[in-house]
C-alpha positions as a Markdown table, in Angstrom:
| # | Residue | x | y | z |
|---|---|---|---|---|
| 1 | Unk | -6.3 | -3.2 | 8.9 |
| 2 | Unk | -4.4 | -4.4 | 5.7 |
| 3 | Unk | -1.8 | -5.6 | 8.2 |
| 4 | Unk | -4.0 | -7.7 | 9.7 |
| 5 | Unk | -6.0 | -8.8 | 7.2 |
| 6 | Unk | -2.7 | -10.3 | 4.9 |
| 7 | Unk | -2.0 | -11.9 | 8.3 |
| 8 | Unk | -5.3 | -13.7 | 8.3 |
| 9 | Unk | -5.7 | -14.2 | 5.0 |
| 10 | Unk | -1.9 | -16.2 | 5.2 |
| 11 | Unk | -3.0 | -18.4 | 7.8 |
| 12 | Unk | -6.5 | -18.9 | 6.5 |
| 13 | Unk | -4.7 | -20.0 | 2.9 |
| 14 | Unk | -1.9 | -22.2 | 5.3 |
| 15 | Unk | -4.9 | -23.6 | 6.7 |
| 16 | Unk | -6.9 | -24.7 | 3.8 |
| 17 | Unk | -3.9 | -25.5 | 2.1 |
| 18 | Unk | -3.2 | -28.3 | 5.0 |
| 19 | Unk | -6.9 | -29.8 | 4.7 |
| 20 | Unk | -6.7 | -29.9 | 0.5 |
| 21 | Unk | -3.3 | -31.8 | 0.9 |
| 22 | Unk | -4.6 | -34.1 | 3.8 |
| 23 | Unk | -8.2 | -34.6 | 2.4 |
| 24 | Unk | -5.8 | -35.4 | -1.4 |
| 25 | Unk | -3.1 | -37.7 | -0.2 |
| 26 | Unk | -4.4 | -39.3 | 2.9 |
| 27 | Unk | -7.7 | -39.3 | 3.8 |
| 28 | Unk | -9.4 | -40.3 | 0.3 |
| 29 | Unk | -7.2 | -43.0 | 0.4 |
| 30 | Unk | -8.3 | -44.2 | 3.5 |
| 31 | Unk | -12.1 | -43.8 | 2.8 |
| 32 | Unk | -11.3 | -45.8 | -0.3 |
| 33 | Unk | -9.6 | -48.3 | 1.6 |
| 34 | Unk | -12.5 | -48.3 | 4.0 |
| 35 | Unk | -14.8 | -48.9 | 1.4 |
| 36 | Unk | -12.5 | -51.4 | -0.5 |
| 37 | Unk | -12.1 | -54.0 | 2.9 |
| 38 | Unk | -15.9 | -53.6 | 3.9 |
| 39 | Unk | -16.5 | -54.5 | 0.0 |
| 40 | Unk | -14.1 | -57.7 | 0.5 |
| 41 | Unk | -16.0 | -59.1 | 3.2 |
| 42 | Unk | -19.4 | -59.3 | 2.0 |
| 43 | Unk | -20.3 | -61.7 | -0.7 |
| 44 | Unk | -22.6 | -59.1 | -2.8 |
| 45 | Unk | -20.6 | -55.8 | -1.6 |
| 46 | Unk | -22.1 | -53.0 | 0.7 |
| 47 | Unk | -25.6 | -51.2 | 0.3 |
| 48 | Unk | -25.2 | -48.1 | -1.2 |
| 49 | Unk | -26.5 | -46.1 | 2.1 |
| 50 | Unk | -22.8 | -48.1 | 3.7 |
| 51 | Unk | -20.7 | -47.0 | 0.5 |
| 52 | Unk | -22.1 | -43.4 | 0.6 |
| 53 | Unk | -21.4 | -42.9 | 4.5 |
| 54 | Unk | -17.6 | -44.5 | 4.0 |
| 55 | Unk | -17.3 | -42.0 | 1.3 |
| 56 | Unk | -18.6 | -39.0 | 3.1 |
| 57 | Unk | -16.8 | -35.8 | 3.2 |
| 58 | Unk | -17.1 | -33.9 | 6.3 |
| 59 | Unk | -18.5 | -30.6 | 5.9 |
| 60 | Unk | -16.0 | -28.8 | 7.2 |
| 61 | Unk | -13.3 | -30.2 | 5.1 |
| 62 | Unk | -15.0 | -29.8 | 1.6 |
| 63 | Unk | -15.5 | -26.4 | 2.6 |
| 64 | Unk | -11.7 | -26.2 | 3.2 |
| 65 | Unk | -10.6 | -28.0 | 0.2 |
| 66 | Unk | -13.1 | -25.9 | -2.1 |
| 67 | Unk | -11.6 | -22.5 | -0.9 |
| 68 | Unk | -8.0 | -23.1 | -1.0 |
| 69 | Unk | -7.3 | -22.9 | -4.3 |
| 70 | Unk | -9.5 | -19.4 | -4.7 |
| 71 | Unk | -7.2 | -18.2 | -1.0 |
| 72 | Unk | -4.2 | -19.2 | -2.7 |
| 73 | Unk | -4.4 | -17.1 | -5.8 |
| 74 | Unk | -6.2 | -14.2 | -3.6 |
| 75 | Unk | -2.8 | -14.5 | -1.5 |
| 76 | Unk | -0.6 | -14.8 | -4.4 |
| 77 | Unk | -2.4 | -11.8 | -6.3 |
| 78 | Unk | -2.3 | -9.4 | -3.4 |
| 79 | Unk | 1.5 | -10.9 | -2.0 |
| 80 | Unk | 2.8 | -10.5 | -5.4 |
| 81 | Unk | 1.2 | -8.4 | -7.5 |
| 82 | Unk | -1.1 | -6.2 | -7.0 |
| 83 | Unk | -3.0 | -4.8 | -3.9 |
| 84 | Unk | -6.2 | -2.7 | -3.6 |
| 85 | Unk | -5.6 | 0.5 | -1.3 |
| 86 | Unk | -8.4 | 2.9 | -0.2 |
| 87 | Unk | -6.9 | 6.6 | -0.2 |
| 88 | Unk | -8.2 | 7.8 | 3.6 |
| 89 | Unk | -7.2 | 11.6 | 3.8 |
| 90 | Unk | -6.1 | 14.4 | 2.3 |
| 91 | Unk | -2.7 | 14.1 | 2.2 |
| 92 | Unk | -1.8 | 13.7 | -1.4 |
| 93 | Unk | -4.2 | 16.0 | -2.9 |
| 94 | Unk | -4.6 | 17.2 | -5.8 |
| 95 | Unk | -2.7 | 14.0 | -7.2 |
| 96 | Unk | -5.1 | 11.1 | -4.7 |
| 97 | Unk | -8.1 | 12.6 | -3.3 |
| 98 | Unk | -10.0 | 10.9 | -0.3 |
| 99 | Unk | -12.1 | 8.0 | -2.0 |
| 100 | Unk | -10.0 | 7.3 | -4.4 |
| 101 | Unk | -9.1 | 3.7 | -4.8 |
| 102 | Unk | -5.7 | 2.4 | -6.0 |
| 103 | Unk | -3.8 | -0.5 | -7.2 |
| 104 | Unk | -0.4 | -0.7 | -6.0 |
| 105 | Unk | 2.2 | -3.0 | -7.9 |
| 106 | Unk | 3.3 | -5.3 | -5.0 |
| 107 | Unk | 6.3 | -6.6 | -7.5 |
| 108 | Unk | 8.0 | -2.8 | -8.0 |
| 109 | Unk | 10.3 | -3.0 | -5.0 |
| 110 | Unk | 11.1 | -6.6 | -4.8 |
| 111 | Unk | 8.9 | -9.6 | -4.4 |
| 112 | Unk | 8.6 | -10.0 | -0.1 |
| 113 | Unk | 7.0 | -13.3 | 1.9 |
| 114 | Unk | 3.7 | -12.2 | 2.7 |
| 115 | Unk | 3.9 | -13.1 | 6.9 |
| 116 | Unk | 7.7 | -11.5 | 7.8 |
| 117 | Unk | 7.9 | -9.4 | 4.5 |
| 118 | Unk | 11.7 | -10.7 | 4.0 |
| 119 | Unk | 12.7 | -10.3 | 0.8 |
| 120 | Unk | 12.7 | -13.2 | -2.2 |
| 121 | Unk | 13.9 | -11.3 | -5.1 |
| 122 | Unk | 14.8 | -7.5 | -5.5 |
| 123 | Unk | 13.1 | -6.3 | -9.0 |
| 124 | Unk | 13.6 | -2.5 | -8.1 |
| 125 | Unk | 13.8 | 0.3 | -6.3 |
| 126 | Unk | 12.0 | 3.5 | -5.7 |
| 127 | Unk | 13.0 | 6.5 | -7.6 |
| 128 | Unk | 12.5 | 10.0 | -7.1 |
| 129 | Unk | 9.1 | 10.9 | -8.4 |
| 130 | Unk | 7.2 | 7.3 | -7.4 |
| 131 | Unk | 4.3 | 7.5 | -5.4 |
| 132 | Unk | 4.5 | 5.2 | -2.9 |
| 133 | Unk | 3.1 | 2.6 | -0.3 |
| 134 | Unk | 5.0 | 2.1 | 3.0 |
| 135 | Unk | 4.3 | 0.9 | 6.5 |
| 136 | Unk | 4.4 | 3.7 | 8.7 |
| 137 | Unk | 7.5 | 3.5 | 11.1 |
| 138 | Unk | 5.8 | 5.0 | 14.1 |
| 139 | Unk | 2.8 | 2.2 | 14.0 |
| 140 | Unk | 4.3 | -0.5 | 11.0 |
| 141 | Unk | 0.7 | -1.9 | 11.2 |
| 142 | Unk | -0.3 | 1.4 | 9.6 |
| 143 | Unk | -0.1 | 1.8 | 5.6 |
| 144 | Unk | 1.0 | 5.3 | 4.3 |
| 145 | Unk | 1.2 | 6.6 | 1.0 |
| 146 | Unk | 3.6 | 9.2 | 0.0 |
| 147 | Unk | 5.8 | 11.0 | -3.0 |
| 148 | Unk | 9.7 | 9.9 | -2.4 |
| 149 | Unk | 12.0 | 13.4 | -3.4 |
| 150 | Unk | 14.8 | 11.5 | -1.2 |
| 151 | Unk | 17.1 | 8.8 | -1.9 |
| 152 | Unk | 19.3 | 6.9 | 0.0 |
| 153 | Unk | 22.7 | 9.5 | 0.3 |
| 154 | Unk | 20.7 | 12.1 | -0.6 |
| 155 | Unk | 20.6 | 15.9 | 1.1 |
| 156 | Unk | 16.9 | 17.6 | 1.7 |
| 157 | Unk | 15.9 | 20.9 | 2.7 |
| 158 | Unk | 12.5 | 22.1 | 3.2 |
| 159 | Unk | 12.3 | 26.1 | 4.0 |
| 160 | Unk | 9.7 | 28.4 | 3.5 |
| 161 | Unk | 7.5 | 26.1 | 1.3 |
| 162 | Unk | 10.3 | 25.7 | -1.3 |
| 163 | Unk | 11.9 | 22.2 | -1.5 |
| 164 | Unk | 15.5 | 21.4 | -2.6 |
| 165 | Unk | 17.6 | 18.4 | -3.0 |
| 166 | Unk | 21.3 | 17.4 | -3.2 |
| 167 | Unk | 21.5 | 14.3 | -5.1 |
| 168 | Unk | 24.2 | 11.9 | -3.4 |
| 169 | Unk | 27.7 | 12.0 | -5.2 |
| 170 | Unk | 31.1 | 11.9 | -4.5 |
| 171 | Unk | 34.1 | 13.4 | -5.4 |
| 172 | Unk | 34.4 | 17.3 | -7.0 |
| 173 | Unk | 31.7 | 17.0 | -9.2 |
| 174 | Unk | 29.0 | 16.9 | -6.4 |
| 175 | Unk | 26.4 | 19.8 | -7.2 |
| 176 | Unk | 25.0 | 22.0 | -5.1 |
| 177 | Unk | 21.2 | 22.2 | -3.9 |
| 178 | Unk | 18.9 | 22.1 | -6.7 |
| 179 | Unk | 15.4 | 23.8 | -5.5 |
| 180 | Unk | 12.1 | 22.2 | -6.6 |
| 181 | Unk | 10.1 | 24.6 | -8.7 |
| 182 | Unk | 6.6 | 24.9 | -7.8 |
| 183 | Unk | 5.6 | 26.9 | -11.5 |
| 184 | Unk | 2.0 | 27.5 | -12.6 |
| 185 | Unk | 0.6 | 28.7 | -9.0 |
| 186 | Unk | -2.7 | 29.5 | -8.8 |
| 187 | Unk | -5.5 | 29.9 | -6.4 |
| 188 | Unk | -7.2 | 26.2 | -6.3 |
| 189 | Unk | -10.2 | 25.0 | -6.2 |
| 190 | Unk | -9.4 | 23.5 | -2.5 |
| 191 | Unk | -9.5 | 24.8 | 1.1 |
| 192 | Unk | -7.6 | 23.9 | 4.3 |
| 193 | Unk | -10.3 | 25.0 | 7.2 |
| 194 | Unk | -10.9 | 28.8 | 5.7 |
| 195 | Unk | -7.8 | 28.8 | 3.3 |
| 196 | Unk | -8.2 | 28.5 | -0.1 |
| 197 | Unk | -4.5 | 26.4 | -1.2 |
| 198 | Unk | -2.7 | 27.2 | -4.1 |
| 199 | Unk | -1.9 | 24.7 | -6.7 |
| 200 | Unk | 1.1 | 24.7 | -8.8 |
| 201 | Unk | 3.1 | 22.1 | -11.2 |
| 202 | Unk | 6.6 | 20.4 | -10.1 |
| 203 | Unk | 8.6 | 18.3 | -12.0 |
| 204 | Unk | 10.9 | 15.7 | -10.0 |
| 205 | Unk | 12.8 | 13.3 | -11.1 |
| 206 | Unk | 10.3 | 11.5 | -14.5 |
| 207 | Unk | 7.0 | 12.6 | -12.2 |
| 208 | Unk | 5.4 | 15.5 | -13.5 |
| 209 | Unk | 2.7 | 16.7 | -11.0 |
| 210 | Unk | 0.8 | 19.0 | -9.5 |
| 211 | Unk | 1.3 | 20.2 | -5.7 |
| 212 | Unk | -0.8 | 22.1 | -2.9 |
| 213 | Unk | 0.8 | 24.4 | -0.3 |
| 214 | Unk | -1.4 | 26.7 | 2.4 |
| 215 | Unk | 0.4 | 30.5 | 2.0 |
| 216 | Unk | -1.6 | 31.5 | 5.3 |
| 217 | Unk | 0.0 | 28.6 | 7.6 |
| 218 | Unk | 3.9 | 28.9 | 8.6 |
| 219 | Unk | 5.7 | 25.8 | 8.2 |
| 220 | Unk | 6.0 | 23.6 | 11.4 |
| 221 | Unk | 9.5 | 23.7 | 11.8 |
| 222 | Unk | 9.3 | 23.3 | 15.8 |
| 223 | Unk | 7.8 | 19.6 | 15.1 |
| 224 | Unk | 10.2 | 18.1 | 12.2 |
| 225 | Unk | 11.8 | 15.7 | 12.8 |
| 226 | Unk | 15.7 | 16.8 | 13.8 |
| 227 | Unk | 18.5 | 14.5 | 12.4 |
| 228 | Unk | 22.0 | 15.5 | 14.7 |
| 229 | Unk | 24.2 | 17.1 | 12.7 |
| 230 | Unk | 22.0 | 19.5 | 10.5 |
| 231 | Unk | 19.6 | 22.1 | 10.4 |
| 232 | Unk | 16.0 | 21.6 | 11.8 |
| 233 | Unk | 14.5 | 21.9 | 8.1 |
| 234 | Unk | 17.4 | 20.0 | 6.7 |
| 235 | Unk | 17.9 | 16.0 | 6.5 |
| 236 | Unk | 20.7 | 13.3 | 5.1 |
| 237 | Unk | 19.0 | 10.6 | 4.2 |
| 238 | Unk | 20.7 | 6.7 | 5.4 |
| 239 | Unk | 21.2 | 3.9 | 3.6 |
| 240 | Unk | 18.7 | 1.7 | 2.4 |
| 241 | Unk | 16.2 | 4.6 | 3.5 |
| 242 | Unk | 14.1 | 7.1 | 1.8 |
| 243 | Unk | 12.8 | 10.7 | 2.3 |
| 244 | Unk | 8.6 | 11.0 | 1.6 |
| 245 | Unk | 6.4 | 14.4 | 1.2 |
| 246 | Unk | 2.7 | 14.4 | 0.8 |
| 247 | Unk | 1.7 | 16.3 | -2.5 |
| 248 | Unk | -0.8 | 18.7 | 0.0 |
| 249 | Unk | 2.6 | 19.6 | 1.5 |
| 250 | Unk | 0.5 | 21.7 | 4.6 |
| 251 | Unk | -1.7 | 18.7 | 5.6 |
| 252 | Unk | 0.7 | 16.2 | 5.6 |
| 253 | Unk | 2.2 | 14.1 | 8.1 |
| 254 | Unk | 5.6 | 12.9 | 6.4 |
| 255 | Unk | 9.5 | 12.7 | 6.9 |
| 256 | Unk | 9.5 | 16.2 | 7.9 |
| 257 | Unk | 8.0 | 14.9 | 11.4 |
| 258 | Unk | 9.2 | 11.7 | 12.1 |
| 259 | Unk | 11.9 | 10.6 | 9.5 |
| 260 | Unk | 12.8 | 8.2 | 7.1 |
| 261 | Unk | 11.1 | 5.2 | 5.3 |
| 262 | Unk | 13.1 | 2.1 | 5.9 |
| 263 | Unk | 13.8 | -0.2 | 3.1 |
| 264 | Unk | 12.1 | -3.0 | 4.5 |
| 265 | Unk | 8.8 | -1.0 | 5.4 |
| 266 | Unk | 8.3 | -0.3 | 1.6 |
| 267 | Unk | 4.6 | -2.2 | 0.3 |
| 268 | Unk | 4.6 | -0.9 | -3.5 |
| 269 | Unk | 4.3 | 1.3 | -5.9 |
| 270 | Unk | 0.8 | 3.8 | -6.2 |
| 271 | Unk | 0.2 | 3.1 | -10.1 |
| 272 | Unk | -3.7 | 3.3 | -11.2 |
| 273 | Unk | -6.8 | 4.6 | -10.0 |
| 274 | Unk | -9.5 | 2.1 | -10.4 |
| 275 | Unk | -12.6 | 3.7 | -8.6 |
| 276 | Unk | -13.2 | 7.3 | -7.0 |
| 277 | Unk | -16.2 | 8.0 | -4.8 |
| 278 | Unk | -17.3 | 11.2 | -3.7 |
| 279 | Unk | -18.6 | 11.4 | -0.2 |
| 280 | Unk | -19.6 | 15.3 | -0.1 |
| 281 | Unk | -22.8 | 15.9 | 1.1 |
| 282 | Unk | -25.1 | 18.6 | 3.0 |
| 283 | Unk | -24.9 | 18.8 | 6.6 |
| 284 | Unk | -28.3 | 18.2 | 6.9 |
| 285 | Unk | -27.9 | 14.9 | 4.6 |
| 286 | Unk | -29.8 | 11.8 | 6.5 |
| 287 | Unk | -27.3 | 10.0 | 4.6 |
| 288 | Unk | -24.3 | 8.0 | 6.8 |
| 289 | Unk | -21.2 | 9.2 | 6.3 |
| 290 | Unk | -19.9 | 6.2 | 4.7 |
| 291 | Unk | -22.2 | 5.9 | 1.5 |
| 292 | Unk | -21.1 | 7.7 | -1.3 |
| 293 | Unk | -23.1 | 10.3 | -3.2 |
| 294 | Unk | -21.2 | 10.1 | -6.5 |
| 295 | Unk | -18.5 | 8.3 | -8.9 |
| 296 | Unk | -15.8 | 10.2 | -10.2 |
| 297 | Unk | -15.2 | 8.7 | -13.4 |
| 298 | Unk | -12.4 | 11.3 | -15.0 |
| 299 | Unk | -9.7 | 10.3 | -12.3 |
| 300 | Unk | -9.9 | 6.9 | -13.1 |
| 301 | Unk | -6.6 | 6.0 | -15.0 |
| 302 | Unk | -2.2 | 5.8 | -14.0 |
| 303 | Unk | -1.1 | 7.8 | -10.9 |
| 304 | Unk | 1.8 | 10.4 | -11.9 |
């Protein structure tokens, strides 16, 4: 739906944009040339009721000219800077909870045309730890939100809930596997179906955050994703490509199961939460499904 609604919004704002340079440069001169000729050929100049219809606007063109300018910075703002996100699932629990709302930093990854997403200028690029927004390579019009522990050149294993990572080097002093620590675990105060998860705290790269894994649920290795040349649990990840894990690492749909996050698929970086809504209710609640039944205010603030 964000897709599609940057896509309308660009055309809507290329649109507008026409009519306000039309109505500016052509047709007010014309309707004050109009009015200047019909003036020259009467002795004591038009009625006012002849000036005011020569002068007219059409409706449908001052309704154009007065909304480009507030499309244009709402295209800018969103193209450019910064753009709202609505967090869907569970996915990257405990650090994004379902109804939490996000800005993401359009500008983090370099600055991309809003209609292709070519890129204008590179400002940066992700780094291990960032929480980020990417269009989802089996459906692109999809937005997903992930953690990048991959970078491009770099070596990822996933085995028995335990992460590691072999930074991309060259030459002898190349290191081996590093494993992720999970430290801190604890029962937590969230389920999968009838299994409570256990939180614990991980440190990668400058993110310090926390993590979920389900001890009662194998890993699915029979559905990752299998790169030729390695291991089912193990991946090298490409150029100009990056390797993505949900922070709820058991309820999460991410590189393991269908690759790598091109480049040119990135959206931006996950950096505040602005609102969180709370949507829990009884299951005899006359209430839609959709209304919230509370504000979260403590998880306002920056995404680690």
């Amino acid at each position: 739906m964000a897709t599609y609604f940057s896509q309308i919004l660009f055309f809507l704002t290329l649109f507008s944009g026409i009519i306000y340079a039309l109505e500016r440069w052509v047709w007010s001169k014309k309707r004050a040339e109009a009015l200047a000729t019909g003036d020259a050929h009467t002795e004591t100049g038009l009625p006012d009721d002849a000036k005011a219809k020569l002068t007219e606007i059409p409706g449908w063109i001052d309704t154009a000219v007065s909304v480009f300018p507030v499309l244009a910075f709402v295209l800018i703002l969103r193209s450019f800077i910064y753009e709202p996100f609505q967090i869907p699932s569970g996915s990257m629990m405990p650090t994004l909870l379902k109804g939490d709302f996000i800005l993401v930093e359009k500008f983090a990854y370099g600055l991309r045309e809003p209609l292709l997403r070519k890129e204008l200028v590179e400002t940066g690029r992700p780094q291990r730890g960032d929480v980020i927004v990417f269009k989802y390579p089996e459906s692109p019009n999809v937005d997903y939100i992930k953690r990048v522990v991959g970078l491009p050149g770099d070596s990822i294993i996933y085995r028995d809930k335990q992460l590691y990572v072999k930074p991309a080097c060259e030459g002898a002093k190349c290191s081996g596997y590093t494993p992720v620590e999970m430290t801190g675990q604890a029962k937590s105060q969230y389920f999968q179906g009838p299994f409570p998860l256990i939180q614990g705290h991980s440190q990668l790269g400058d993110a310090s955050h926390e993590l979920l894994v389900n001890p009662a649920i194998p890993d699915r290795i029979t559905e990752y994703f299998t790169q030729p040349g390695t291991q089912s649990d193990e991946w090298k990840v490409p150029a100009n490509s990056y390797f993505v894990l949900g922070d709820n690492r058991d309820n999460s749909r991410d590189s393991r199961f269908w690759g790598f996050v091109p480049e040119d698929y990135l959206v931006g970086k996950a950096v505040f939460i602005w609102m969180s809504f709370e949507f829990e209710r009884s299951e005899d609640s006359w209430l839609p499904g959709w209304i919230p039944t509370g504000v979260r205010f403590e998880r306002l603030g920056s995404i680690e």
